[in-house]
C-alpha positions as CSV (number, residue, x, y, z in Angstrom):
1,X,-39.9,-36.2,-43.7
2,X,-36.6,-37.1,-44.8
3,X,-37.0,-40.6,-43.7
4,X,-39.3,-40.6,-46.3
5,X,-38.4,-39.0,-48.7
6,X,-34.7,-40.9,-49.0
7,X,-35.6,-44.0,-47.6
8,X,-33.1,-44.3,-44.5
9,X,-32.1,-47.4,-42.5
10,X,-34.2,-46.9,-39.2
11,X,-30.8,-47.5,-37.9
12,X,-29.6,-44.1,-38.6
13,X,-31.5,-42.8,-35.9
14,X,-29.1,-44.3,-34.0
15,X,-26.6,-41.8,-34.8
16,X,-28.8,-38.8,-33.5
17,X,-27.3,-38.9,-29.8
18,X,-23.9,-37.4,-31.4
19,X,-26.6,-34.2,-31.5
20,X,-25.3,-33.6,-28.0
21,X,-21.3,-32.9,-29.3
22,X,-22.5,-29.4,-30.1
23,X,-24.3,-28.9,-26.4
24,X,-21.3,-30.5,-25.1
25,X,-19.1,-28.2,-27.1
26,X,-21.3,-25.0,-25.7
27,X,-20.9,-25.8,-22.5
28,X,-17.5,-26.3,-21.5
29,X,-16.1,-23.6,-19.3
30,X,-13.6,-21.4,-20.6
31,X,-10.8,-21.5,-17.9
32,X,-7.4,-18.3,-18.8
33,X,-4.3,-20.1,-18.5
34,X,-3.0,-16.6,-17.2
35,X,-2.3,-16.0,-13.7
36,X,-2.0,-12.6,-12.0
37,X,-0.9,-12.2,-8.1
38,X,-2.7,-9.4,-6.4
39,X,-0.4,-7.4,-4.2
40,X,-3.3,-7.0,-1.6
41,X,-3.7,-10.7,-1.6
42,X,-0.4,-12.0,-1.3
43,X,-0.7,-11.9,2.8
44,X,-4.2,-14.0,2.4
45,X,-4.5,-17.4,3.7
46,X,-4.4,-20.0,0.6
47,X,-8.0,-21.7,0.0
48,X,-9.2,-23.9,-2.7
49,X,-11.8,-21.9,-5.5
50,X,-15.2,-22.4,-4.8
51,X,-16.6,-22.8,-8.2
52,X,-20.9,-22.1,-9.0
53,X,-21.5,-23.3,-12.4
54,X,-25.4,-21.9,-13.9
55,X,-27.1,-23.0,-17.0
56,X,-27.6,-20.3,-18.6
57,X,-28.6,-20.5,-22.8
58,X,-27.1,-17.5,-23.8
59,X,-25.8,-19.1,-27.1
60,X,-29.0,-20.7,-28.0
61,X,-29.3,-19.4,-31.7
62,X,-25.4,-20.6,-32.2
63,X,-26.3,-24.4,-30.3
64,X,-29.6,-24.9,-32.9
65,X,-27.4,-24.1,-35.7
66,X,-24.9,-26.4,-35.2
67,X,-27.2,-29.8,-33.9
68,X,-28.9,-28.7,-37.7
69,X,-26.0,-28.9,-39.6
70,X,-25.2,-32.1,-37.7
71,X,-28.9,-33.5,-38.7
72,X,-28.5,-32.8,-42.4
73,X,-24.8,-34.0,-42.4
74,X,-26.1,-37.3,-40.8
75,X,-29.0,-37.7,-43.0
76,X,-27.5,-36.8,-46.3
77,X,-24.6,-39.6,-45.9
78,X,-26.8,-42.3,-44.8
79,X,-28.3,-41.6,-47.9
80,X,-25.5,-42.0,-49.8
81,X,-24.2,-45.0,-48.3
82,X,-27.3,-47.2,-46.4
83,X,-29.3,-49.7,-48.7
84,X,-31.1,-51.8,-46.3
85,X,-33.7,-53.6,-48.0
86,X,-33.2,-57.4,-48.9
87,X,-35.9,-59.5,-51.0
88,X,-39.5,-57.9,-50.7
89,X,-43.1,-59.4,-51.9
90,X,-45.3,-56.1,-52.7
91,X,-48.8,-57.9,-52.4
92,X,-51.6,-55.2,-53.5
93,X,-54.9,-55.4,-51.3
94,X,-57.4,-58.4,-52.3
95,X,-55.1,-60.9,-53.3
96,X,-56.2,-64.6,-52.5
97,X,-53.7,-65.8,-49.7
98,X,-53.6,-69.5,-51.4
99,X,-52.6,-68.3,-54.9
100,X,-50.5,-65.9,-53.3
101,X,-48.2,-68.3,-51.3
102,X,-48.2,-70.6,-54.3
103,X,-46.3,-67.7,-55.9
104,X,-44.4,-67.5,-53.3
105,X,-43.6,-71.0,-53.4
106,X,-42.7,-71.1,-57.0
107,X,-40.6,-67.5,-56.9
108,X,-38.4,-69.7,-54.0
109,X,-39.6,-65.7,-52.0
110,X,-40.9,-67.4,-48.4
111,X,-38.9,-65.8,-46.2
112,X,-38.7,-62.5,-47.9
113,X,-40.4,-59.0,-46.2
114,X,-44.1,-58.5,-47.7
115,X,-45.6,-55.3,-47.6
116,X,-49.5,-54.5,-49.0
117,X,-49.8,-51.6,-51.0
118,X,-53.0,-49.6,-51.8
119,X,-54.5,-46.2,-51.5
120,X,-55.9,-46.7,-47.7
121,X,-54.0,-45.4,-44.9
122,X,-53.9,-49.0,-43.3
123,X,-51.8,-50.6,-45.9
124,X,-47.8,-50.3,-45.7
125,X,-47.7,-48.3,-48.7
126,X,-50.3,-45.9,-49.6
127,X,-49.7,-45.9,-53.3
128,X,-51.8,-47.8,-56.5
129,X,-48.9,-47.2,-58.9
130,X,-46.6,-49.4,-57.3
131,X,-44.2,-49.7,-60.2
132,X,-43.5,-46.0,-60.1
133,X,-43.2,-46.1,-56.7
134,X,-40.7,-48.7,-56.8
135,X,-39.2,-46.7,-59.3
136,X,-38.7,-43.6,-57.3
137,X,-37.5,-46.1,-54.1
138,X,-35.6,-48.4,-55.7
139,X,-32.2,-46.7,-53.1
140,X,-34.0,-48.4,-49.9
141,X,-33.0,-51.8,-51.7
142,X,-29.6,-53.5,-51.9
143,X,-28.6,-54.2,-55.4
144,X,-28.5,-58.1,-55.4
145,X,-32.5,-58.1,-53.9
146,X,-35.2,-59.5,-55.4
147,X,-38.7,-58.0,-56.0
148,X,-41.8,-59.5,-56.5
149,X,-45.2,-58.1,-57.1
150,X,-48.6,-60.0,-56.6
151,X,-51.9,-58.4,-57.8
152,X,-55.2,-59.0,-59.3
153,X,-55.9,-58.1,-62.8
154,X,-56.3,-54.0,-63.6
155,X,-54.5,-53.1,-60.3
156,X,-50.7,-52.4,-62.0
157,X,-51.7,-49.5,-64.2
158,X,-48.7,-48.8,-67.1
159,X,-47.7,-45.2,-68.5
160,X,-46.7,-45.1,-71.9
161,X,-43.1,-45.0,-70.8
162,X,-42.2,-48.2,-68.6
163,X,-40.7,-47.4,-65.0
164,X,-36.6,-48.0,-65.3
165,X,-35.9,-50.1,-62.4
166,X,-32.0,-51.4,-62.0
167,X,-34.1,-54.1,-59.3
168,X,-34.7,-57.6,-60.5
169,X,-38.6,-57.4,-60.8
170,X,-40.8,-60.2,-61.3
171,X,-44.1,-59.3,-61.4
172,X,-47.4,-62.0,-60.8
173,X,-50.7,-61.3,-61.7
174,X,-54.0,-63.1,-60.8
175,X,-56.1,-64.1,-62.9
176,X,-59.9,-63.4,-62.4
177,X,-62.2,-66.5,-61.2
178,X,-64.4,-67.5,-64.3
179,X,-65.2,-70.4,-66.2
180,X,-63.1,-71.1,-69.1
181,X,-65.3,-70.0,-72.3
182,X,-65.9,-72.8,-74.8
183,X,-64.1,-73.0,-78.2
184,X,-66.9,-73.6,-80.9
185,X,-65.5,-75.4,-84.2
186,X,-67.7,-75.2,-87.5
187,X,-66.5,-78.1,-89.6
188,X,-68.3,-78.9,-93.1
189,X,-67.5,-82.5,-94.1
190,X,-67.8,-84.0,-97.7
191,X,-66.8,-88.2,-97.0
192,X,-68.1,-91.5,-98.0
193,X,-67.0,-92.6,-94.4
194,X,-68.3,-89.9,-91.6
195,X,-68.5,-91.8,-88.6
196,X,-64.5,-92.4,-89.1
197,X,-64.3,-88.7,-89.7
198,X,-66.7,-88.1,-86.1
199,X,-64.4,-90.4,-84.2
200,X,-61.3,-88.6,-84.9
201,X,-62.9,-85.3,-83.5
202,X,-64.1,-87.5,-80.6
203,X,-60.6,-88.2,-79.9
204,X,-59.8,-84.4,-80.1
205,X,-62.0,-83.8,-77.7
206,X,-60.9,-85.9,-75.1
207,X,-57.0,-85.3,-75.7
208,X,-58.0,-81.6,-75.5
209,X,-58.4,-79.3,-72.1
210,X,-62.5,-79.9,-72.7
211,X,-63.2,-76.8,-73.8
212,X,-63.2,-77.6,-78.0
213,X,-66.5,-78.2,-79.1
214,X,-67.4,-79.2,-82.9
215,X,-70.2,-78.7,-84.6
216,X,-71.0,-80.5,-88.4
217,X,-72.6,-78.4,-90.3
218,X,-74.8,-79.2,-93.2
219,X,-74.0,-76.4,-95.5
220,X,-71.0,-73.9,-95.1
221,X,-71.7,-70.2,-94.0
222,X,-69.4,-67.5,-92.3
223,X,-68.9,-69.3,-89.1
224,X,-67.3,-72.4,-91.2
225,X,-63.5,-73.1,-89.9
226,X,-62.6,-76.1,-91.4
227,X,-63.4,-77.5,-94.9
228,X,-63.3,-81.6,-94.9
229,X,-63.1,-82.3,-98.2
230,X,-62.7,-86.4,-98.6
231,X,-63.0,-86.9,-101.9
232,X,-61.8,-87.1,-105.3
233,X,-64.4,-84.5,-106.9
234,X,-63.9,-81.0,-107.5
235,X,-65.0,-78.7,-104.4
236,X,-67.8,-76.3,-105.0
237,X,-66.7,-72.7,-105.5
238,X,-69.1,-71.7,-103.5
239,X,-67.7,-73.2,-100.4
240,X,-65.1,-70.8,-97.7
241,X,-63.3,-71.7,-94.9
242,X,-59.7,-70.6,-93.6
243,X,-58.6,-73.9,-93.2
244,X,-59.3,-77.1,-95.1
245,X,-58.2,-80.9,-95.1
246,X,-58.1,-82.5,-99.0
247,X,-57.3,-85.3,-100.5
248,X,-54.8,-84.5,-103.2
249,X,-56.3,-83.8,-106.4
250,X,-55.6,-86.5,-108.8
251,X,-54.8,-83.9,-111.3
252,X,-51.9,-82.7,-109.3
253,X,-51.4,-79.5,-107.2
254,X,-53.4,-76.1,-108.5
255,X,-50.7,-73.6,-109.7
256,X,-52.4,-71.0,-107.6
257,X,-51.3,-72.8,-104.1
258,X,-48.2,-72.4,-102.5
259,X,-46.5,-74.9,-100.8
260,X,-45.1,-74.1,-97.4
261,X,-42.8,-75.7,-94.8
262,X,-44.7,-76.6,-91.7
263,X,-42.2,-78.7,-89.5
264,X,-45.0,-79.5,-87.4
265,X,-46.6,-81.7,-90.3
266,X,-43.5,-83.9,-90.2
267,X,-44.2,-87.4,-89.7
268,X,-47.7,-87.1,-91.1
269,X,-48.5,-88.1,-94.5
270,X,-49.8,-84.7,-95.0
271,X,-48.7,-81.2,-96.7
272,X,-48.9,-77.7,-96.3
273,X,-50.2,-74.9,-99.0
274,X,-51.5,-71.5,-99.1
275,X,-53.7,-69.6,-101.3
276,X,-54.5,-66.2,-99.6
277,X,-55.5,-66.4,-96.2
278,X,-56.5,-69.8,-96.8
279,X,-54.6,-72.7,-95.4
280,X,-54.7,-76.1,-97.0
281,X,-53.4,-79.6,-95.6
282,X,-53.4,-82.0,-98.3
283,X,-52.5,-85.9,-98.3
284,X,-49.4,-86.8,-99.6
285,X,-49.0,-88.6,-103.2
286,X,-50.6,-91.7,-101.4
287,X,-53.8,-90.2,-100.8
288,X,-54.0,-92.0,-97.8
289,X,-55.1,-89.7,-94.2
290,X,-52.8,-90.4,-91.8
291,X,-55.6,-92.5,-89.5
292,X,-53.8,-95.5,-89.1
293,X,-51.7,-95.1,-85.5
294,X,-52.2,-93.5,-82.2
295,X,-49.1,-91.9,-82.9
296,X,-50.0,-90.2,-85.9
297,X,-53.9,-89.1,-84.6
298,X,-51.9,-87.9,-81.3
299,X,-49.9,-86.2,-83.8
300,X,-51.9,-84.4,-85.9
301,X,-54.0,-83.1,-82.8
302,X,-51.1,-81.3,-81.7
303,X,-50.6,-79.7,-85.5
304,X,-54.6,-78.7,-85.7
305,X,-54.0,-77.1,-81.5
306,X,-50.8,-75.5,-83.2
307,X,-52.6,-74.0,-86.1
308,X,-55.7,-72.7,-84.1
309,X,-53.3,-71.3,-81.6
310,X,-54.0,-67.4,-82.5
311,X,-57.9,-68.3,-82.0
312,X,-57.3,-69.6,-78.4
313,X,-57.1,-67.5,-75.1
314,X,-54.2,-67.6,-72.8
315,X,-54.2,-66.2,-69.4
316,X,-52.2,-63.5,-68.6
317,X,-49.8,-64.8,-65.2
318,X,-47.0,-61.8,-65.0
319,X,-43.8,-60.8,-66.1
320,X,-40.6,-60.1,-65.5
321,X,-39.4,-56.6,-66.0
322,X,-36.2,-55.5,-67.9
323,X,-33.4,-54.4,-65.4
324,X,-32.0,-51.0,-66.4
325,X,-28.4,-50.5,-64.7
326,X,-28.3,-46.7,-65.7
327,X,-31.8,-46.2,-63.8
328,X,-31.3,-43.3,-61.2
329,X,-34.6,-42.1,-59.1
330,X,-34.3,-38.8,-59.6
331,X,-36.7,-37.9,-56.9
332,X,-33.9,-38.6,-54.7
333,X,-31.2,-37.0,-56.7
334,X,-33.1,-33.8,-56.1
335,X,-33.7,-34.2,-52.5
336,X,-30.2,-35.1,-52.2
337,X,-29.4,-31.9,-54.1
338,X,-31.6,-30.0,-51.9
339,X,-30.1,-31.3,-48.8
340,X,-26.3,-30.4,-50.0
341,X,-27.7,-26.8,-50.6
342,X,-29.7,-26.5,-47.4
343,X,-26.7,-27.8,-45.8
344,X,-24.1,-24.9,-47.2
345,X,-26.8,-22.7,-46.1
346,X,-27.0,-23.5,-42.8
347,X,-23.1,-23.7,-42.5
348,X,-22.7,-20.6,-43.5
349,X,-25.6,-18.7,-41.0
350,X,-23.5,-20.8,-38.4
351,X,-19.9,-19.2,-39.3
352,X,-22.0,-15.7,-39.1
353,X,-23.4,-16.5,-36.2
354,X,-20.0,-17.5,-34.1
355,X,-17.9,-14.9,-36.1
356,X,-20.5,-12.2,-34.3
357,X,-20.1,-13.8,-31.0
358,X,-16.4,-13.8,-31.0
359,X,-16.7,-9.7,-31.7
């Protein structure tokens, strides 16, 4: 139980043969350094002592006592002084080996100790809240080792409060096998040239990750994200999108947009402005679309990627967790504490104990 509860070096049971100092100490014989000569036996014939030594446990009560005190003595300072653990993978049950010694291979963790963990009795750790287990362990390790965590999505549950671990962490999640979903794009284009318009998004689409797919639509509705508006008339009111691509107005800017600093549109012959939650690009006093270099195309893909960024999903790999230098486990503080006390306890029922015998 203590071996459990403050994570000793299996070396410390080592030390449990100095249990015999106390049965050792017991059973010495008590020899009087006095001597008396017997008047009756002075005419005797000298002959060496015949000595019979017997066993006999008639301190028994005093011997457990003191091989107790020895036990806690041992086991409270091996707490206070053993950390034994180096670099350790906790792998939870289920995880695919493959992605799992990729991990390993990144996190430079090969040769480091894994242990499973889950809530059967044949992993290493019976525990599905490894992170406040760690927590409540964190002694058995030495303070320059290295922890790393592999499990599946949903099997590292989080409190509210985050477990305070002085340990560096790193923690790797995998992801769960499904296809990619597909990222639909209503666009609503007004242009005298469409097909130029078509093979742009065509080049989208293969610079992409294959998973954009664009759809022109013949009248704008609530599923409409990007206006096209290549021309010099005046857009219907009717028409809503969050983002849309104009030519500037030959009128000049509208006083109700705002012009914004997007460092991503540098280079392009194009500008930023906001009305609202609506985002405009607009062409620069040139009026020209910025369609004339691979460069620039490649260029303004990234900026429309960069812009659609909140819209896209990103899969959740891991992360690292904050170290916390103050962080004590305070199950072992109080175990530790408990120890001291039992300890004072059981020294002083031993002091009875021999101060009765001597009496």
């Amino acid at each position: 139980m203590m071996n459990w509860n403050l994570g000793l070096s299996p070396a410390w049971w080592l030390l449990l043969p100095l249990l015999i100092l106390p049965i050792w100490w017991l059973r010495q014989r008590r020899e009087s350094a006095q001597r008396k000569i017997l008047a009756t036996a002075k005419f005797l014939a000298v002959a060496n002592p015949q000595l019979v030594r017997v066993w006999r446990w008639r301190e028994w009560l005093l011997m457990l006592l003191r091989c107790l005190l020895l036990i806690i003595v041992l086991a409270y300072l091996a707490s206070l002084f053993v950390a034994w653990r180096g670099d350790t993978v906790l792998v939870a049950d289920g995880v695919d080996s493959a992605w799992l010694q990729q991990q390993l291979k990144e996190t430079g963790m090969q040769d480091a100790k894994q242990q499973r963990f889950c809530e059967r009795r044949d992993c290493d750790i019976q525990s599905t809240q490894i992170l406040y287990w760690l927590e409540q362990k964190q002694a058995w390790w030495k303070a320059d080792a290295r922890i790393l965590i592999a499990a599946k999505a949903g099997q590292l549950p989080l409190n509210a409060e985050l477990p305070q671990l002085r340990l560096s962490t790193e923690v790797r999640i995998q992801a769960e096998a499904r296809q990619a979903p597909t990222r639909t794009h209503h666009l609503m284009l007004r242009s005298d040239r469409p097909e130029l318009w078509q093979a742009l998004f065509r080049a989208f689409t293969v610079a992409g990750d294959g998973r954009d797919e664009y759809v022109w639509q013949q009248q704008t509705d609530a599923k409409t994200d990007l206006i096209i508006w290549d021309s010099n008339e005046v857009p219907p009111a009717n028409w809503h999108a969050p983002y849309w691509w104009m030519r500037r107005p030959a009128g000049g800017i509208p006083t109700n947009l705002v012009a914004q600093d997007n460092p991503i549109l540098v280079g392009l012959k194009l500008r930023q402005y906001q009305q609202g939650k609506v985002r405009y690009w607009l062409t620069d006093e040139t009026g020209r679309w910025p369609f004339t270099s691979v460069h620039e195309t490649r260029q303004w893909f990234s900026a429309w990627q960069h812009s659609k960024a909140p819209q896209m999903d990103f899969a959740f790999t891991g992360f690292t967790l904050p170290r916390a230098e103050s962080a004590v486990p305070g199950q072992q503080e109080n175990t530790r504490r408990f120890l001291l006390m039992f300890l004072l306890v059981v020294f002083g029922l031993e002091r009875m104990v021999s101060h009765v015998k001597r009496l």
